[in-house]
Legacy VTK file of the C-alpha trace (Angstrom):
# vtk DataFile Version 3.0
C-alpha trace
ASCII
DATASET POLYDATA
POINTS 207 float
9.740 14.637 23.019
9.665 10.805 22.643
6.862 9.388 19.787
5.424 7.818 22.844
5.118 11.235 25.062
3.160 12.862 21.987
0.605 10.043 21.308
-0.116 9.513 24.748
-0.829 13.404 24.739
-3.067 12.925 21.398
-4.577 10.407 23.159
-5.335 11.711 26.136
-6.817 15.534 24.295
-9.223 13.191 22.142
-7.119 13.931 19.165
-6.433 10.909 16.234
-2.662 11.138 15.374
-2.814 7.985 13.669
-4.031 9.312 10.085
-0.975 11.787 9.489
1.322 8.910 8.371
4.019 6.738 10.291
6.309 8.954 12.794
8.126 6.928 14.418
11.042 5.904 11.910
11.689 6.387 8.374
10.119 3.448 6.269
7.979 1.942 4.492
5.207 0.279 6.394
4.441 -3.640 5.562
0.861 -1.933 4.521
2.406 -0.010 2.306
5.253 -2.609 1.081
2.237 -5.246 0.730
0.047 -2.601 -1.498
3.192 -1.772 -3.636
3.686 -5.643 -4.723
-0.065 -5.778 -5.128
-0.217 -2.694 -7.409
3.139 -3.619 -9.197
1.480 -7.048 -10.126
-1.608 -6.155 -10.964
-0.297 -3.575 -13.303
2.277 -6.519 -14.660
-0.633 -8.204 -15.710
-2.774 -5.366 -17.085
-0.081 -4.828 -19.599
-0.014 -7.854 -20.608
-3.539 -8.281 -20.585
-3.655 -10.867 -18.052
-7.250 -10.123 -16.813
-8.167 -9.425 -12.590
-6.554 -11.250 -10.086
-7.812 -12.665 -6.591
-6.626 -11.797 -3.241
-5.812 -15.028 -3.074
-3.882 -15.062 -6.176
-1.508 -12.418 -4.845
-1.464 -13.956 -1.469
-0.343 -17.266 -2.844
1.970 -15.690 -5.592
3.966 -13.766 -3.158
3.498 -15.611 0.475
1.558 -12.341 2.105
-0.938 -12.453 4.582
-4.198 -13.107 2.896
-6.651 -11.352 5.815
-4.150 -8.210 5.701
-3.653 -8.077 2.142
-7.800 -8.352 1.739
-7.777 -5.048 3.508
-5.221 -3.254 1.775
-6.472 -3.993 -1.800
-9.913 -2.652 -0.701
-8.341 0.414 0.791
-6.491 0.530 -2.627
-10.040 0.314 -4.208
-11.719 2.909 -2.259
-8.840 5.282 -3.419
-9.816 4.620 -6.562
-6.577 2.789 -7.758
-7.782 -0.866 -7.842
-11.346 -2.087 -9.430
-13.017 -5.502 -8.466
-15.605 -7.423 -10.157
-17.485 -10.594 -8.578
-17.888 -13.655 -9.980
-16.046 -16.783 -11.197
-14.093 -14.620 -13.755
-13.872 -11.486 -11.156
-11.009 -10.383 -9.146
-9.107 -6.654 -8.703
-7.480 -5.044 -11.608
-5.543 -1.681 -11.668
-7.911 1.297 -12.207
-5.413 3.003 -14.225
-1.990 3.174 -16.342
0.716 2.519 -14.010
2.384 5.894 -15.359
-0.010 7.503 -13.490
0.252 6.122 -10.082
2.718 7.754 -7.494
4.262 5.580 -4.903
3.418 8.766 -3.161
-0.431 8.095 -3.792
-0.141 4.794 -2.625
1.609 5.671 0.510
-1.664 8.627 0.905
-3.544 5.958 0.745
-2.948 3.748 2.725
-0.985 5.743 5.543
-2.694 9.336 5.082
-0.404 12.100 4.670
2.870 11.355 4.738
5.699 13.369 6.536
9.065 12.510 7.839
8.688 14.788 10.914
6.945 16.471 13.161
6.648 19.806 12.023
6.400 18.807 8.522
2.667 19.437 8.261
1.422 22.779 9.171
-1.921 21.101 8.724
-1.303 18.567 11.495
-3.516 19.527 14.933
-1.464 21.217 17.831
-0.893 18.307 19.971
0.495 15.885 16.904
3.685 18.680 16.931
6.858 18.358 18.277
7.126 20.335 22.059
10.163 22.442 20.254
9.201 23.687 16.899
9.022 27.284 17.842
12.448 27.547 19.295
13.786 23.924 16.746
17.043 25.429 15.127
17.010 22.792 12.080
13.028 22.954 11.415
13.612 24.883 8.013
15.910 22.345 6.929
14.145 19.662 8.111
11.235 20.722 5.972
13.117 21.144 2.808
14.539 17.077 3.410
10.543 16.538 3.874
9.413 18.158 0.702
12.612 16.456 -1.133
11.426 12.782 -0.149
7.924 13.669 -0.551
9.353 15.027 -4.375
11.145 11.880 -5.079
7.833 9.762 -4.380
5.562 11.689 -6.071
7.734 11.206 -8.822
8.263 7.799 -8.867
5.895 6.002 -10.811
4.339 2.303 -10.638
5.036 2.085 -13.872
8.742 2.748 -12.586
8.545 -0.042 -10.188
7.542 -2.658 -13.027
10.018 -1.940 -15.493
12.786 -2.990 -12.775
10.691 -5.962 -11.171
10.700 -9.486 -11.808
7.633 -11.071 -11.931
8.702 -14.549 -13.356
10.722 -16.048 -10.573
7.854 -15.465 -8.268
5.105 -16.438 -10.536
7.262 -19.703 -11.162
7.799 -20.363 -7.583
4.404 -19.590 -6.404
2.539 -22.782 -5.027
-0.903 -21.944 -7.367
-0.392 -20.862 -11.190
-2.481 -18.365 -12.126
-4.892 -19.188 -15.108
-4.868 -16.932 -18.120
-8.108 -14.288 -18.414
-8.780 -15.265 -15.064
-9.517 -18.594 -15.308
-9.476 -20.310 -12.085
-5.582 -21.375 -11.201
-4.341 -25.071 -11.057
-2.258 -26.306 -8.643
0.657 -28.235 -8.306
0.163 -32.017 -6.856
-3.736 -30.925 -6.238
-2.538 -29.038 -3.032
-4.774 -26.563 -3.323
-7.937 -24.589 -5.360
-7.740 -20.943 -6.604
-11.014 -18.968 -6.970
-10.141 -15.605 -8.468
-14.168 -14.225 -7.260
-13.627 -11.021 -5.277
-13.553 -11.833 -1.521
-17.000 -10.702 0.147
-15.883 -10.104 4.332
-13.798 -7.687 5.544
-11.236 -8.781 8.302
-10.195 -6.246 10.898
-6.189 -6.639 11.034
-4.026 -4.451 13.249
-1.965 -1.785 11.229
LINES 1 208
207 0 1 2 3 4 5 6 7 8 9 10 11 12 13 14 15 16 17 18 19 20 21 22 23 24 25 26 27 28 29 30 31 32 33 34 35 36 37 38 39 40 41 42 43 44 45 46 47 48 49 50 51 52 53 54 55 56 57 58 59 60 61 62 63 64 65 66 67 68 69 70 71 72 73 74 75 76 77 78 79 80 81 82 83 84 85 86 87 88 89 90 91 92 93 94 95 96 97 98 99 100 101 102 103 104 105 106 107 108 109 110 111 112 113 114 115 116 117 118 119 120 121 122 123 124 125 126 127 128 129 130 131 132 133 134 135 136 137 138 139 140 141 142 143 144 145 146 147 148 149 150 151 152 153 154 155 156 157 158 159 160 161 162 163 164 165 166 167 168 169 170 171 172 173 174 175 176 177 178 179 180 181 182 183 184 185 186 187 188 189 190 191 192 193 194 195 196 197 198 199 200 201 202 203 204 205 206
């Protein structure tokens, strides 16, 4: 059955596929991509206590989508990964050590479950399965490959990303600087201001 043949069945029953993680291909989702550099940086600058960090910090640092990213960092908050504090000193800082933080969580957590195919999750409701998994000769195996990747990210840390990342070329190429114990940024030729105060309003961006 095509991915589009089994949501359009979901659909149609009432049922909301959408939470048991991405389907249709193998990858990392730009959610998920975006909230890995997020995390990654935030826990650069917790160990070197760098103090929080806007949005709009990261946004500028990195060149992501400031409405999107706004959503995923509270997403990574109400997980319980991220913590944000107001004010002209405020911003989001990593809840916890970076050893302790699975890619695997942050894929849970921003994607829901994760599995690589259709009859990975016994959990998943009836209509979110593949039309063949009673008769599928390779659903055993494909299982096992499921568990394996699952394996591999749960043991993959964020701590693990940061040792192998490099924060300085993008920090040095980044349009606003980021001031130290988050003091408001300069920028370069006065192009621009950096508040690091926790954004207030949600935006409502497409997955």
């Amino acid at each position: 059955m095509r991915s589009a043949d089994w949501l359009e069945d979901a659909h149609v029953s009432g049922i909301d596929c959408s939470t048991i993680g991405n389907l249709t291909m193998l990858s990392l989702t730009r959610k998920t991509d975006y909230a890995l550099v997020a995390l990654a940086y935030l826990g650069h600058r917790h160990s070197t206590e760098t103090g929080p960090a806007s949005a709009r910090l990261i946004a500028d640092t990195y060149g992501l989508p400031l409405p999107l990213l706004m959503n995923i960092l509270k997403e990574l908050s109400s997980a319980g990964l991220l913590t944000s504090t107001r004010g002209a000193t405020g911003g989001y800082m990593i809840a916890v050590s970076p050893a302790e933080i699975s890619v695997l969580k942050v894929v849970e957590a921003i994607e829901g479950p994760m599995r690589i195919a259709l009859c990975a999750d016994e959990n998943a409701p009836a209509v979110c399965n593949c039309n063949i998994q009673d008769d599928c000769p390779i659903r055993n195996p494909v299982r096992k490959l499921h568990f394996k990747v699952a394996e591999l990210f749960g043991n993959t840390s964020l701590e693990d990303l940061i040792n192998e990342s490099n924060f300085e070329q993008a920090e040095a190429s980044a349009p606003c600087k980021a001031g130290q114990n988050g003091e408001a940024a300069t920028c370069s030729e006065n192009q621009c201001e950096q508040s690091t105060e926790v954004e207030n309003d949600s935006i409502t961006v497409p997955k």
